[in-house]
GULUM-848031 format. One record per residue (C-alpha): residue in one letter; residue number from 1; z, x, y negated. Coordinates in steps of 0.05 Angstrom, whole numbers, plus 5000, padded with zeros to 4 digits. Layout:
! residues N
> rest, nr, up, east, north
> a, NUM, Z, X, Y
...
! end
This chain:
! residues 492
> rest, nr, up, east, north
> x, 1, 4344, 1918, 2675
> x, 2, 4287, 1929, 2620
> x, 3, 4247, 1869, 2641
> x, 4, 4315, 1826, 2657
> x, 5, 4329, 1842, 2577
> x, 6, 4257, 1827, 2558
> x, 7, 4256, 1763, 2593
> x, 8, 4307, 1743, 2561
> x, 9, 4279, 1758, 2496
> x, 10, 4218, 1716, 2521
> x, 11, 4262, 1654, 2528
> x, 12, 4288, 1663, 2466
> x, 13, 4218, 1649, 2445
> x, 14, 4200, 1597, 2490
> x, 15, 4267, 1557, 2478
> x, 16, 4254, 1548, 2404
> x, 17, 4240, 1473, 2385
> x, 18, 4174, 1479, 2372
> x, 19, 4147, 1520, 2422
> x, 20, 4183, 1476, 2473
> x, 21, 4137, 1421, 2439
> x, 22, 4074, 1459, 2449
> x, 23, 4108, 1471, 2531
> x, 24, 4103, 1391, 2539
> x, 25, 4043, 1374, 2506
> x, 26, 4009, 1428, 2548
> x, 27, 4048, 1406, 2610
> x, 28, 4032, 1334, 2596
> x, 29, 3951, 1351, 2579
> x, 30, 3947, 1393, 2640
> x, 31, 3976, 1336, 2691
> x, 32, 3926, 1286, 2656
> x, 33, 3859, 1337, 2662
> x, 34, 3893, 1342, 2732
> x, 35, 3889, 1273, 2754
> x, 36, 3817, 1266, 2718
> x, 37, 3765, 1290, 2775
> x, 38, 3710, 1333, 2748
> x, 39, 3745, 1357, 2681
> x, 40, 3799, 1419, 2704
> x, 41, 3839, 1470, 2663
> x, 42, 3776, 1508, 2655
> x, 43, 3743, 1464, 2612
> x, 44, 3801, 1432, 2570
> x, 45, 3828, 1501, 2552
> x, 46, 3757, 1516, 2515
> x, 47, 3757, 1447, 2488
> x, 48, 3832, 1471, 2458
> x, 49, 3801, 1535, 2426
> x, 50, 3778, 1508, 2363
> x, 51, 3831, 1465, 2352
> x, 52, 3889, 1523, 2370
> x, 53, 3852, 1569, 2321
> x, 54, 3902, 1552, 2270
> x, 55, 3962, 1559, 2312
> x, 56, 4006, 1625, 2323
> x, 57, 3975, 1664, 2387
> x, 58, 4039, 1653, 2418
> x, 59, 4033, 1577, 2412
> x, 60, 3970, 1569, 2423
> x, 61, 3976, 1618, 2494
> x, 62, 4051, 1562, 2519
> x, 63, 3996, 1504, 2507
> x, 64, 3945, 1533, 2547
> x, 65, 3993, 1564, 2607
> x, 66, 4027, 1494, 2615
> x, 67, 3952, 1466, 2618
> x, 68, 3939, 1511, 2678
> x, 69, 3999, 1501, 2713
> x, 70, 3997, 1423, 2701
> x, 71, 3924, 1417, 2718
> x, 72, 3958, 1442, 2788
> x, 73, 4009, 1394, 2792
> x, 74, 3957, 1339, 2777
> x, 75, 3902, 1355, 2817
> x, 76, 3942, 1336, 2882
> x, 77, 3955, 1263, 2859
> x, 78, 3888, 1238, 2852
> x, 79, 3874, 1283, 2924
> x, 80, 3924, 1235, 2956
> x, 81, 3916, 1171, 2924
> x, 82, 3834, 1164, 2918
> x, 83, 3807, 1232, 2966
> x, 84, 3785, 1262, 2910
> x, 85, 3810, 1324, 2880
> x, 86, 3823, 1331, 2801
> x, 87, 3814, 1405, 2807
> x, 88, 3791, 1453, 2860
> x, 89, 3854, 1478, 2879
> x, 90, 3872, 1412, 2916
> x, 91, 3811, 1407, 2955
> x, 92, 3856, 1415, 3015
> x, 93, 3912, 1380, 3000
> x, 94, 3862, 1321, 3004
> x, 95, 3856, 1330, 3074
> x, 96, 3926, 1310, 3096
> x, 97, 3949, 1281, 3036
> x, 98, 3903, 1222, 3034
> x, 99, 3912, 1205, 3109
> x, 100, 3982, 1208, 3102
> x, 101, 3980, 1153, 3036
> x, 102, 3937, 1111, 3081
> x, 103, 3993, 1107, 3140
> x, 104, 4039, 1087, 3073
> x, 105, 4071, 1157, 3069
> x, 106, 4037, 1169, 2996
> x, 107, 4112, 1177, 2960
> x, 108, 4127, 1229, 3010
> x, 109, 4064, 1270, 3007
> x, 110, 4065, 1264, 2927
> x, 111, 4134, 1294, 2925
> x, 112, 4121, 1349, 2971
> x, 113, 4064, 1365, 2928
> x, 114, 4108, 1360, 2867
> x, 115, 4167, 1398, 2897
> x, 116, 4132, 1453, 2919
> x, 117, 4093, 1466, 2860
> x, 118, 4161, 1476, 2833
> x, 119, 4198, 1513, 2887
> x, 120, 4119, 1568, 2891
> x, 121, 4110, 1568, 2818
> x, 122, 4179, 1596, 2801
> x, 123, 4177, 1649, 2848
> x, 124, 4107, 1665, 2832
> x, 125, 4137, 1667, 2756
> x, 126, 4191, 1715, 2776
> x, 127, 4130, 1752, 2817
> x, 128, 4096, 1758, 2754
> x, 129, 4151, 1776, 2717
> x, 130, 4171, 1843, 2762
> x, 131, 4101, 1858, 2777
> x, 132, 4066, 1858, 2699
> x, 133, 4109, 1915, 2674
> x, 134, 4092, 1958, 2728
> x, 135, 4024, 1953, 2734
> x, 136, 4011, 1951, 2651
> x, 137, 4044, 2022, 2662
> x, 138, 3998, 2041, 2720
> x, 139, 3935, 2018, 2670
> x, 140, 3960, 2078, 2620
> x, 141, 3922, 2126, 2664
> x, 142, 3855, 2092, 2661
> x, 143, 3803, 2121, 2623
> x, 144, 3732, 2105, 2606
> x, 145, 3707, 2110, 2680
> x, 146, 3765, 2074, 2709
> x, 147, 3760, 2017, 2667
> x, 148, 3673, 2021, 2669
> x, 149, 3690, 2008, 2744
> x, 150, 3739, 1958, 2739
> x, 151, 3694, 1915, 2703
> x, 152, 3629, 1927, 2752
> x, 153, 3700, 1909, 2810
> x, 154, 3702, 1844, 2770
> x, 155, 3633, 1831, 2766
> x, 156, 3606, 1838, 2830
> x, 157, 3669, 1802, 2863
> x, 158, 3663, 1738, 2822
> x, 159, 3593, 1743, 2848
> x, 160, 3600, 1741, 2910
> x, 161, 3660, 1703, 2918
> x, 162, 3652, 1642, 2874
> x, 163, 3578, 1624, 2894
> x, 164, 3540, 1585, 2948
> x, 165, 3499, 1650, 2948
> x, 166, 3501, 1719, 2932
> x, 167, 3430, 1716, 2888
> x, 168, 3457, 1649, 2855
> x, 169, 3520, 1689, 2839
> x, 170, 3484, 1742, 2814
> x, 171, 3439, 1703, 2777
> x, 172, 3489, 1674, 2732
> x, 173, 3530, 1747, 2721
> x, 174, 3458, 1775, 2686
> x, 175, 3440, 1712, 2654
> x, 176, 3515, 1726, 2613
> x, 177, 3512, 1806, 2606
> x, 178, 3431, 1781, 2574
> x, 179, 3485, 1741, 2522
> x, 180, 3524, 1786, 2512
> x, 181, 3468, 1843, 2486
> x, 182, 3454, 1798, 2431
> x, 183, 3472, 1823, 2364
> x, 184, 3479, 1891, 2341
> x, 185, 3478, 1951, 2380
> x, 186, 3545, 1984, 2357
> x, 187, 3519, 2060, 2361
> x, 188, 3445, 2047, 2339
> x, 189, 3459, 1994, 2289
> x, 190, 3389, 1965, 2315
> x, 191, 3383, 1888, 2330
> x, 192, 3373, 1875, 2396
> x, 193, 3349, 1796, 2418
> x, 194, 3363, 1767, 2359
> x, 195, 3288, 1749, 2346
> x, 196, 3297, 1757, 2271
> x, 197, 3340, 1704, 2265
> x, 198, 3413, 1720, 2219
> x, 199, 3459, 1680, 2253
> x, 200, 3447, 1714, 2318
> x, 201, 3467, 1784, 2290
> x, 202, 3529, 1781, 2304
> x, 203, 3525, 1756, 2369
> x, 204, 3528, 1693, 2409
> x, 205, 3601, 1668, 2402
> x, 206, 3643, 1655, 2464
> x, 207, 3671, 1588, 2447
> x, 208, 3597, 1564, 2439
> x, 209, 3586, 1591, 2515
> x, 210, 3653, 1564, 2535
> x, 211, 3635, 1493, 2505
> x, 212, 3564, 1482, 2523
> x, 213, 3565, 1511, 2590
> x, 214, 3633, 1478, 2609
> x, 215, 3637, 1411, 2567
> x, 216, 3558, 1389, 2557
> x, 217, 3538, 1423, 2619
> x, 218, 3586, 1380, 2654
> x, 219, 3575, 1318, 2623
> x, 220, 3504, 1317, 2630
> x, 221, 3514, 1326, 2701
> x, 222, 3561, 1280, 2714
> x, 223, 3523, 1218, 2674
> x, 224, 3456, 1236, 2715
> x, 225, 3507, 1221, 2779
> x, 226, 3551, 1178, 2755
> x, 227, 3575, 1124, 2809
> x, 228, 3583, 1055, 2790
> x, 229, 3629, 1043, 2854
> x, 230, 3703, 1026, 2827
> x, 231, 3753, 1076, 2856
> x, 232, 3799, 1052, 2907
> x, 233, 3873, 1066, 2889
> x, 234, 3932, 1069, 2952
> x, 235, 3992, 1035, 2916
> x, 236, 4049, 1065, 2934
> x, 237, 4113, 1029, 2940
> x, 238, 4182, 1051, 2932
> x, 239, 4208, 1124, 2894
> x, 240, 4170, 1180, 2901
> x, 241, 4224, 1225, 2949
> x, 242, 4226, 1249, 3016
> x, 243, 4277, 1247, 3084
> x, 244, 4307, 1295, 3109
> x, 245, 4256, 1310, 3157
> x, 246, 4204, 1315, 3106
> x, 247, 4250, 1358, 3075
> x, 248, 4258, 1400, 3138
> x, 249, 4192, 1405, 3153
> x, 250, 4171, 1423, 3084
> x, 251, 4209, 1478, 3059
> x, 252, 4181, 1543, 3107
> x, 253, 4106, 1517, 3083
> x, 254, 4137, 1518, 3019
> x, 255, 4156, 1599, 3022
> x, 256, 4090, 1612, 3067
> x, 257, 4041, 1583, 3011
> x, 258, 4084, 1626, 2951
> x, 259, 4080, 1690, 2992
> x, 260, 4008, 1678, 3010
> x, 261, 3983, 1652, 2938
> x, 262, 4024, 1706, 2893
> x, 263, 3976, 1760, 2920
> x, 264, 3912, 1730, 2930
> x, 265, 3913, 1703, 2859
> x, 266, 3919, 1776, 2843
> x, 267, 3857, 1799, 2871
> x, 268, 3793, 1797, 2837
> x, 269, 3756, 1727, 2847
> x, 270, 3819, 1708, 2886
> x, 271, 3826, 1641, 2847
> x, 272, 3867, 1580, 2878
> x, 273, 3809, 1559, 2924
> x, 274, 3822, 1614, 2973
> x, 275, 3886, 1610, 2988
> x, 276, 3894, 1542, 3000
> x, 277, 3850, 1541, 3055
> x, 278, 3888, 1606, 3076
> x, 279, 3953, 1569, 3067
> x, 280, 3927, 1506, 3109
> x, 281, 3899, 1551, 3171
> x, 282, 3973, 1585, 3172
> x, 283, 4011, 1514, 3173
> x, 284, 3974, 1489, 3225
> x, 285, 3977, 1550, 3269
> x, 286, 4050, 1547, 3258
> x, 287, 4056, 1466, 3258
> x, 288, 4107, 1442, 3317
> x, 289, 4067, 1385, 3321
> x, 290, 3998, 1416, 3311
> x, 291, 3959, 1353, 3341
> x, 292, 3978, 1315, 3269
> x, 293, 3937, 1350, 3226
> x, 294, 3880, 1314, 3209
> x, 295, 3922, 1246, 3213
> x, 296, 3974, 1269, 3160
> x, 297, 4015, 1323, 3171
> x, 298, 4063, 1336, 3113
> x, 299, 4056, 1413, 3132
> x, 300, 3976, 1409, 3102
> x, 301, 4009, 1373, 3040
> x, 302, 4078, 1423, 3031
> x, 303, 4032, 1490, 3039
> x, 304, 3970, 1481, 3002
> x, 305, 4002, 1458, 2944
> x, 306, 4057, 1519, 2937
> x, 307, 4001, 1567, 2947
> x, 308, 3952, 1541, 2897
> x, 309, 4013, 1537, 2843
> x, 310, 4035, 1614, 2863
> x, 311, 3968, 1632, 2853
> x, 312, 3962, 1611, 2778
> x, 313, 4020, 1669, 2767
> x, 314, 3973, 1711, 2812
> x, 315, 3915, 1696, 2768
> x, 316, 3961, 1716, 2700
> x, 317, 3981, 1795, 2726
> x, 318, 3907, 1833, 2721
> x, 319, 3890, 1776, 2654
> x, 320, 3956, 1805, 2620
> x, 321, 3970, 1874, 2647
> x, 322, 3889, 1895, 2655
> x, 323, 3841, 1845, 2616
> x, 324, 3813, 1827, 2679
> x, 325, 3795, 1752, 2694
> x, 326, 3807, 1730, 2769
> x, 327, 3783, 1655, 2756
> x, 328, 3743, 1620, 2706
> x, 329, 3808, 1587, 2680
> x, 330, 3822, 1660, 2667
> x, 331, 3763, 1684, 2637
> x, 332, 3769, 1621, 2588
> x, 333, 3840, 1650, 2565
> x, 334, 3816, 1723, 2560
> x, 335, 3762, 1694, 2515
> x, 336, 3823, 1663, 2470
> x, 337, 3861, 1724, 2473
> x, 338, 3797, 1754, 2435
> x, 339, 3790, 1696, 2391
> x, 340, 3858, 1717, 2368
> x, 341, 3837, 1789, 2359
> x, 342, 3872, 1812, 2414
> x, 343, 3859, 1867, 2478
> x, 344, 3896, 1846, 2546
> x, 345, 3926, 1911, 2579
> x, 346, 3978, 1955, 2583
> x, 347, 3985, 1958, 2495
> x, 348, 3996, 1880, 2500
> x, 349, 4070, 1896, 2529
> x, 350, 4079, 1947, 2475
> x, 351, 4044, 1911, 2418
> x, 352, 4061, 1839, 2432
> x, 353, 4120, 1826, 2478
> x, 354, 4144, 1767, 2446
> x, 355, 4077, 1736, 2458
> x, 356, 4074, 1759, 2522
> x, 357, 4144, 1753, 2553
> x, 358, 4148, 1684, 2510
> x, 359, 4090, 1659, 2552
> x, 360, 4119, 1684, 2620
> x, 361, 4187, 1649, 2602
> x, 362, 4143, 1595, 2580
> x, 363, 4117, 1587, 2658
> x, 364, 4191, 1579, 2683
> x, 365, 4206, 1522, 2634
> x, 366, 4144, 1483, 2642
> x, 367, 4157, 1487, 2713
> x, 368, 4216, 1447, 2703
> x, 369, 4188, 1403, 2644
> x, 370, 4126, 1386, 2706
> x, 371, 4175, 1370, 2760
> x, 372, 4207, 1315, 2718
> x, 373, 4142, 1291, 2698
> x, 374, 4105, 1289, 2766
> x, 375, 4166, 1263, 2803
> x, 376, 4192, 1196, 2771
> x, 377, 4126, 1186, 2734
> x, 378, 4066, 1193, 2787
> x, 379, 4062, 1117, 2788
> x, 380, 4036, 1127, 2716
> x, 381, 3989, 1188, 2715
> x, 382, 3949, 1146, 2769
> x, 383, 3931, 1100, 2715
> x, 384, 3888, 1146, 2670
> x, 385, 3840, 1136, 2736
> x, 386, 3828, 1073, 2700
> x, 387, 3794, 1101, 2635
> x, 388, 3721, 1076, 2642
> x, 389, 3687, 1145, 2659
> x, 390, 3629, 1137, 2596
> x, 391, 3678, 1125, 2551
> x, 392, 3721, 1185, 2580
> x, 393, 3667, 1226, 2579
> x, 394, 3630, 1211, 2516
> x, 395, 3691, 1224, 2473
> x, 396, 3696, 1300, 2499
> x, 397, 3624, 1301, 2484
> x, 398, 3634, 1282, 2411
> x, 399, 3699, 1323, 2412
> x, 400, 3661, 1390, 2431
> x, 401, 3604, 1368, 2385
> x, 402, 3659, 1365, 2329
> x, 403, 3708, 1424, 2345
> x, 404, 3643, 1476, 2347
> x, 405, 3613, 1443, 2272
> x, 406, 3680, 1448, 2246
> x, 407, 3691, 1528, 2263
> x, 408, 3627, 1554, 2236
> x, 409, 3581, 1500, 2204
> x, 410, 3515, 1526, 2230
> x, 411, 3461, 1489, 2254
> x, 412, 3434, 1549, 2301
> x, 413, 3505, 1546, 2332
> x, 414, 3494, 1472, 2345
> x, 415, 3423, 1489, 2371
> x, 416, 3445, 1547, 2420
> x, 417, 3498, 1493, 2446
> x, 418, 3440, 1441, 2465
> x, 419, 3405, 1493, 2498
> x, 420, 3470, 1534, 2537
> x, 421, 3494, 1462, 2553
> x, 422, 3423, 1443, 2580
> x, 423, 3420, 1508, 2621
> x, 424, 3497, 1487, 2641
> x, 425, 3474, 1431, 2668
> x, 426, 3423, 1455, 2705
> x, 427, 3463, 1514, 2729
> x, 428, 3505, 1449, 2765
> x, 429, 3445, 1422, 2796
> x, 430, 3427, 1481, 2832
> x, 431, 3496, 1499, 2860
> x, 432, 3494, 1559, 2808
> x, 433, 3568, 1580, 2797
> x, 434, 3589, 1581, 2715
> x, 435, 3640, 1640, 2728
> x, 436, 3597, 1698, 2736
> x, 437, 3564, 1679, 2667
> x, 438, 3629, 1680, 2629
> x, 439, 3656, 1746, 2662
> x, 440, 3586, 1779, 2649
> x, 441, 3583, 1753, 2569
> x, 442, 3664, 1771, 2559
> x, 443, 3664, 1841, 2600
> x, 444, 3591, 1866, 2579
> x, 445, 3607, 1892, 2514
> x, 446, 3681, 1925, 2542
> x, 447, 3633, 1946, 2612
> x, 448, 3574, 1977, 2558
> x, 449, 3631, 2015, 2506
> x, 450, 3666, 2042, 2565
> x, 451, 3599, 2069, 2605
> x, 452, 3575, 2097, 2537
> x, 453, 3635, 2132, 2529
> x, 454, 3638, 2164, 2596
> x, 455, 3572, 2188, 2588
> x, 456, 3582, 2221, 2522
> x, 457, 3651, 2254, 2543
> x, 458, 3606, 2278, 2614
> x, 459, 3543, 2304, 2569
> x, 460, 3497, 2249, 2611
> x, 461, 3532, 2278, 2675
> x, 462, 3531, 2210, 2712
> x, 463, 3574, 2240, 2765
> x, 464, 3627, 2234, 2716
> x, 465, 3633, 2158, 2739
> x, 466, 3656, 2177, 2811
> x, 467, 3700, 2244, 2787
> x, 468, 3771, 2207, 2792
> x, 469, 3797, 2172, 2855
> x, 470, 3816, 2117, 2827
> x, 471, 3741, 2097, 2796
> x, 472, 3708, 2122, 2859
> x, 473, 3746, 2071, 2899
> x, 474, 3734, 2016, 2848
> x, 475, 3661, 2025, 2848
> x, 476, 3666, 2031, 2931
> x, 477, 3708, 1958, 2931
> x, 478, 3646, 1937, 2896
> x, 479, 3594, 1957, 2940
> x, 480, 3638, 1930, 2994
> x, 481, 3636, 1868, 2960
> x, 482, 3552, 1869, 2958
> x, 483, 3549, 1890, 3022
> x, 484, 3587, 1842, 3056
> x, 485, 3545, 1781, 3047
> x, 486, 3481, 1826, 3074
> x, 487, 3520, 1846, 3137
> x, 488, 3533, 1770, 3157
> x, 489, 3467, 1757, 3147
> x, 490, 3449, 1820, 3200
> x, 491, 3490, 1805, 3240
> x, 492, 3467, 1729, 3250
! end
């Protein structure tokens, strides 16, 4: 009954004029960054950061949620009408969503997609909505060990999971926990890798990460490969809708991909990626007509795309209830919630619940306000595929450029973003996930505080770090996680 009443109280928040206005235009910006390839909610979020700055934390967090959720909606037009996903999460919807617009079933695959965003993302909202309160209250109990080993949990399974490699993965988590040990050693008050230089005392500042590593990073790369091929379009003829055997085919992959995204999500490094394929294996192990897939089965459309969209409410429970970033979508908004001078975890719910239950109600309306804009209007989004791709991507390049001068006026910031976005870029070139980095530079400092802390209450007993269950089993998930990679590579 308490988080019935709260929810309500969180739509009386998210119904407000205004904040329904910030619901569309982050609906709307997330279906556009959607249908872009190569841009993704990661990305437009930390472009958002210094223009948000000025906004309430509650506005500024119903903007960024109805960019990740659109960004999912999105992503699966431009992976049916050109093969090419607008955002990871619809790498597989690509598969049997583009075959089935080339057999001139591209209506019916787009509303499936569209549909079952909706039908996954509202039950992964009321998943959300149940689950958050309970674990926030679970988090009470952590102390200084706990939380030391939920971060080392975080760090060693975005590692592992989000790279080609386990070194490359690695590579990128020290290169951010180097970051974030610039400044000023909190205890010590000693300057550490700041080289003499002011600015730098006070650290590097996330946005500047987010922005150079993200936006320049990914502009560099994509002008050094840019194709001069012109994208080939299906048209699609007639309303985007489906029969009734579309309809009957499409509604049990519809509940599979929800109760198979929800959880994953959850899980550290679970993302949208994983699931999907999960979701895909599952539909065509239960297909009737198994031999389609591959030639357009509206199962590998219907499944995919419910489990990627119940996976964003995944992704939201251990951000909210435990400060813990599953994604780098994730870690971008954790980064925000700091901007904002404010700590993810179980005081959120205590401190903030109109912030947070305003966002959560938030996610059920811009469900809604993204099913009326994907269905009748796909026919439209395609067109942004139009937008020369220099001139797309030059304008976020002067955008970023802009939005970091304008926050702090410093010409070592605008340095430190030539050289993070030149190191961004390269990171691309050599397969080197961007994740890892983020996690490491947002979660050092919390990761150093709480280790320092455990130490002094222990007397430099490092036992102390193992003493509870619940840290011991933490820091054993993690060495799981290390381990797992070496064992396939014994075993082969």
């Amino acid at each position: 009954m308490a988080v019935f009443d709260a929810l309500m109280q969180g739509f009386l928040v998210a119904l407000q004029p205004i904040n329904l206005m910030w619901a569309l235009i982050g609906c709307a910006l997330g279906t556009a960054i959607g249908v872009l390839p190569g841009i993704g909610p990661a990305l437009t979020i930390t472009l958002l950061l210094p223009v948000t700055v000025t906004l309430s934390p509650t506005a500024a967090f119903i903007i960024f949620a109805g960019v990740f959720y659109g960004a999912m909606y999105g992503g699966s037009t431009t992976s049916i009408l050109i093969n090419t996903p607008g955002e990871s999460g619809s790498m597989i919807t690509a598969l049997e969503g583009n075959k089935m617009a080339k057999r001139g079933r591209g209506a019916a695959a787009l509303a499936t997609a569209a549909i079952g965003s909706f039908v996954a993302g509202t039950i992964g909202t009321f998943l959300l909505a149940v689950a958050a309160p309970a674990i926030s209250e679970i988090a009470f109990v952590f102390g200084p060990a706990e939380y030391f080993a939920l971060a080392v949990l975080a760090f060693t399974s975005v590692s592992v999971v989000l790279g080609a490699s386990i070194l490359r993965g690695l590579l990128s988590l020290f290169f951010g926990l180097g970051l974030a040990l610039v400044g000023v050693d909190y205890q010590t008050g000693q300057p550490r890798l700041a080289y003499e230089i002011p600015q730098l005392l006070d650290g590097v500042g996330i946005t500047i990460v987010l922005v150079a590593m993200f936006a320049v990073g990914e502009i560099l790369y994509v002008a050094s490969r840019r194709s001069t091929a012109p994208q080939q379009v299906i048209d699609i003829s007639g309303p985007v809708a489906m029969s009734r055997e579309d309809w009957s085919r499409s509604w049990k992959p519809w509940l599979r991909g929800a109760a198979i995204g929800f959880p994953i999500g959850v899980m550290p490094a679970g993302g949208s990626e994983i699931p999907t394929m999960l979701s895909y294996a599952v539909e065509k192990r239960f297909a009737r007509n198994p031999e389609e897939f591959g030639h357009g089965a509206i199962e590998g459309v219907a499944g995919p795309e419910a489990a990627n969209n119940a996976a964003v409410a995944g992704v939201m429970v251990p951000l909210l209830t435990l400060g813990l970033p599953t994604s780098a979508t994730a870690a971008v908004m954790l980064a925000a919630f700091q901007n904002y001078g404010l700590n993810p975890g179980p005081t959120l719910f205590i401190n903030n619940p109109e912030l947070v239950w305003g966002v959560i109600a938030s996610l059920f309306i811009g469900n809604f306000m993204l099913l009326v804009l994907n269905l009748p209007m796909a026919k439209i989004w395609v067109k942004l595929l139009a937008i020369p791709t220099p001139h797309l991507y030059g304008g976020i390049l002067v955008f970023s450029l802009v939005g970091v001068w304008g926050m702090s006026r410093s010409w070592v910031d605008m340095a430190l973003l030539a050289v993070l976005g030149s190191i961004g870029y390269l990171f691309r070139c050599f397969s080197v996930p961007i994740a890892p980095a983020l996690i490491g530079l947002i979660l050092g400092p919390m990761a150093e505080l709480q280790l320092r802390r455990a130490m002094a209450i222990s007397q430099g007993d490092p036992t102390v770090l193992v003493s509870s269950p619940v840290a011991a089993a933490l820091l054993l998930a993690a060495l799981a996680l290390l381990a797992m990679p070496l064992l396939r590579v014994f075993r082969r």
